[in-house]
N, CA, C and O of each residue as an XYZ file, in Angstrom:
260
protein
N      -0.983    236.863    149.037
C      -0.218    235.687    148.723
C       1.249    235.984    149.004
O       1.860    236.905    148.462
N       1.827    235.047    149.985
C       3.319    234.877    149.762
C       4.244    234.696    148.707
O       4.128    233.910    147.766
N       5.263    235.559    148.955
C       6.353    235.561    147.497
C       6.968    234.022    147.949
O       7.043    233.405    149.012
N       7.382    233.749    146.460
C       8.093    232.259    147.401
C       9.686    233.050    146.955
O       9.940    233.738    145.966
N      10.542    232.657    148.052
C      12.092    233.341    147.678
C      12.539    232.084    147.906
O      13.616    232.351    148.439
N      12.473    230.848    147.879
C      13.847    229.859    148.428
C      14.321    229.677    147.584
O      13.466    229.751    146.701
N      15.493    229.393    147.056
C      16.326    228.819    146.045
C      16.390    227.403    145.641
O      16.870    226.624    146.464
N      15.994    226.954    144.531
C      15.416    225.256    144.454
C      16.909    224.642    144.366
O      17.960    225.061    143.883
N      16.515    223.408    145.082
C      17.666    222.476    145.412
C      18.648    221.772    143.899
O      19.781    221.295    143.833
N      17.316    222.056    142.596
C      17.850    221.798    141.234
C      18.654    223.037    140.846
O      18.325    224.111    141.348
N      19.532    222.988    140.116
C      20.199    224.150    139.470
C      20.304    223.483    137.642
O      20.451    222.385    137.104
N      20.164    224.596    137.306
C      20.094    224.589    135.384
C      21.237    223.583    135.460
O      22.016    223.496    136.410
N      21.266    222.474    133.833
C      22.172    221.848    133.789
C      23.490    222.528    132.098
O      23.120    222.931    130.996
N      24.856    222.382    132.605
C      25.186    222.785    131.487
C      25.195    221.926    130.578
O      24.571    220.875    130.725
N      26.026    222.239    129.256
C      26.344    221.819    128.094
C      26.724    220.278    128.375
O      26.151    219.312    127.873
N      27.947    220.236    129.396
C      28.567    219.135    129.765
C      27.505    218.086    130.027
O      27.359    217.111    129.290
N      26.608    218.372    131.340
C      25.388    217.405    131.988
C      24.851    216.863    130.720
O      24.913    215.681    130.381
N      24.234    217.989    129.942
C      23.265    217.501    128.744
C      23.990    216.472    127.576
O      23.238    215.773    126.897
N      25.375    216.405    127.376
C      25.616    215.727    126.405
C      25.869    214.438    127.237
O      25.530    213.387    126.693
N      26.491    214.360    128.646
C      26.588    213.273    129.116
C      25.130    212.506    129.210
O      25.069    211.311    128.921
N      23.903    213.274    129.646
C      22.821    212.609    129.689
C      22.173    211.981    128.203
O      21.524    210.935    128.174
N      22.449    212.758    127.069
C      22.477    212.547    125.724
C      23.478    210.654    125.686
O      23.030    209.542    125.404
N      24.331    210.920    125.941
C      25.492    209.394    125.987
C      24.595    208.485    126.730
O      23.800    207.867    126.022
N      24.546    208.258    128.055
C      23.458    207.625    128.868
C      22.196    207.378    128.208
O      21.622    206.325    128.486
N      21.479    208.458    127.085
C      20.062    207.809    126.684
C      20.652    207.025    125.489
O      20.249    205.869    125.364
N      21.287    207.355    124.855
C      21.733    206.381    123.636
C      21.738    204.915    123.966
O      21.142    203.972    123.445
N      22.746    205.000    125.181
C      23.469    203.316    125.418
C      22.345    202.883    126.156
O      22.313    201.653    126.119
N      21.205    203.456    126.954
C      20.112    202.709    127.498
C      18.902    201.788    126.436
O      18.483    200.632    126.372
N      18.646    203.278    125.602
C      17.743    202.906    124.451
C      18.667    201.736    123.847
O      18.078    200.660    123.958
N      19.887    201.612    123.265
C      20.300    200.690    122.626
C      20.091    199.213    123.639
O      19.741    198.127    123.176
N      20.335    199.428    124.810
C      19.999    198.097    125.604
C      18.670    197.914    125.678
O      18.439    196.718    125.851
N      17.801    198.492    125.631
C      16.015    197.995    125.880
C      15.835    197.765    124.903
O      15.788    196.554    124.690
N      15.602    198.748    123.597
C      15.119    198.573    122.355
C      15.993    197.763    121.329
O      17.217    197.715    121.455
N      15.269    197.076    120.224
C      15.570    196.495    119.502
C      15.046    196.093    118.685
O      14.514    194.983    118.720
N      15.025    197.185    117.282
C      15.901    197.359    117.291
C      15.427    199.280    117.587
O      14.302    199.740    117.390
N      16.464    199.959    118.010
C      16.729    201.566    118.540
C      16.332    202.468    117.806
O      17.130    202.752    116.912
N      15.067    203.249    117.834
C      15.176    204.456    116.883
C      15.749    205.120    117.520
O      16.265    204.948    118.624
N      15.666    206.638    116.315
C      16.104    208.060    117.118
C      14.799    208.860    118.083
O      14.766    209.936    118.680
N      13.881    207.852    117.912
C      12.666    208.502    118.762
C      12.692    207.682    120.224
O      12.116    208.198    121.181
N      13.346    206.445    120.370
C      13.657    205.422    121.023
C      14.674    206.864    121.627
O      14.016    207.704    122.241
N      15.819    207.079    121.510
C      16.907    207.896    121.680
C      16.408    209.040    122.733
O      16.571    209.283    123.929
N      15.603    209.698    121.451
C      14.861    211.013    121.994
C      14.131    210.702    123.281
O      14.308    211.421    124.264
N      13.424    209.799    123.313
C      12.058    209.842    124.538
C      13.093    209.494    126.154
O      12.904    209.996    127.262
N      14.175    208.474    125.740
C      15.028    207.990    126.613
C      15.806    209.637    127.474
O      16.074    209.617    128.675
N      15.996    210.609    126.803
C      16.967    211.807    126.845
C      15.472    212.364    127.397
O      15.206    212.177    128.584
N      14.818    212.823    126.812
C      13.839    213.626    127.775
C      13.433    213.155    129.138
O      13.501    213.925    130.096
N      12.969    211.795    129.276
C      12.788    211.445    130.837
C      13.963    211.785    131.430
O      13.751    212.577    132.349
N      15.424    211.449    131.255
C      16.926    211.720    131.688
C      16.722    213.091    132.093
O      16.843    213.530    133.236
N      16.453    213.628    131.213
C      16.134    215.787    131.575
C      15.555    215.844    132.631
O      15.881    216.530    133.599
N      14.260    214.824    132.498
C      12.897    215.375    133.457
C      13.365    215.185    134.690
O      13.242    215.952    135.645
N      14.198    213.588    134.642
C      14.795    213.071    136.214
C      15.579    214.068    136.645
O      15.472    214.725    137.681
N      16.473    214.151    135.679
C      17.658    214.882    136.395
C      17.156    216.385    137.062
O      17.775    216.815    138.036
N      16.263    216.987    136.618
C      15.996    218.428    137.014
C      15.310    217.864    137.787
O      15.670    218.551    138.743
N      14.055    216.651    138.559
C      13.682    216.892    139.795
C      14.789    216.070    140.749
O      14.349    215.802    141.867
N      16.150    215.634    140.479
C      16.519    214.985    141.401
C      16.967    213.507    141.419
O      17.771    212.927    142.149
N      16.138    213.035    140.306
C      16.069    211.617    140.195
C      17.403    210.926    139.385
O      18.185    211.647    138.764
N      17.569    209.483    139.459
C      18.353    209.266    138.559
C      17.728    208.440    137.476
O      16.522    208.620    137.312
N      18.511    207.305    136.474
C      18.022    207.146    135.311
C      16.504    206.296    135.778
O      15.576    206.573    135.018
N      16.179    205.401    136.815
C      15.005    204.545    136.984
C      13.823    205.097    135.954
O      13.134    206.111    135.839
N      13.968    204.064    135.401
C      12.410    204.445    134.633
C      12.341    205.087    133.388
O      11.254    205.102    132.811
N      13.622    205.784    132.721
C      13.841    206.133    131.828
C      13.188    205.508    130.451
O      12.610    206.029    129.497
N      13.635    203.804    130.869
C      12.869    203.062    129.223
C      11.982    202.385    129.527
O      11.986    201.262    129.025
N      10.747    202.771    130.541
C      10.008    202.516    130.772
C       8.960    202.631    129.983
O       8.398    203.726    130.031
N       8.350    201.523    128.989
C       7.389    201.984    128.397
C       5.911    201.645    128.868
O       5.724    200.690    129.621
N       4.722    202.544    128.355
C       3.501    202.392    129.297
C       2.633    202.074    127.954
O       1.428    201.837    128.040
């Protein structure tokens, strides 16, 4: 088996990224939901994580299924 060596096009996000993406799930959840939990909050900030580390931006974030 091949080693994989490439360097992924994502890089770790700092302190800064994470609280800005933290701001962004707040004010989204507060626009979809109504009325907003902190689980509303939370689920909004984890997709934000998930996007942001493959690339993506907010689409789909308060998407509920």
């Amino acid at each position: 088996m091949e080693m994989h060596t490439a360097i992924s096009h994502t890089a770790t996000m700092d302190s800064e990224q994470c609280d800005e993406l933290f701001e962004l799930a707040v004010n989204l959840a507060h626009q979809a939901f109504s009325p907003c939990s902190d689980e509303h909050v939370e689920g909004v900030y984890a997709r934000l994580i998930w996007n942001a580390l493959r690339g993506l931006d907010s689409h789909g974030a308060v998407t509920v299924h």
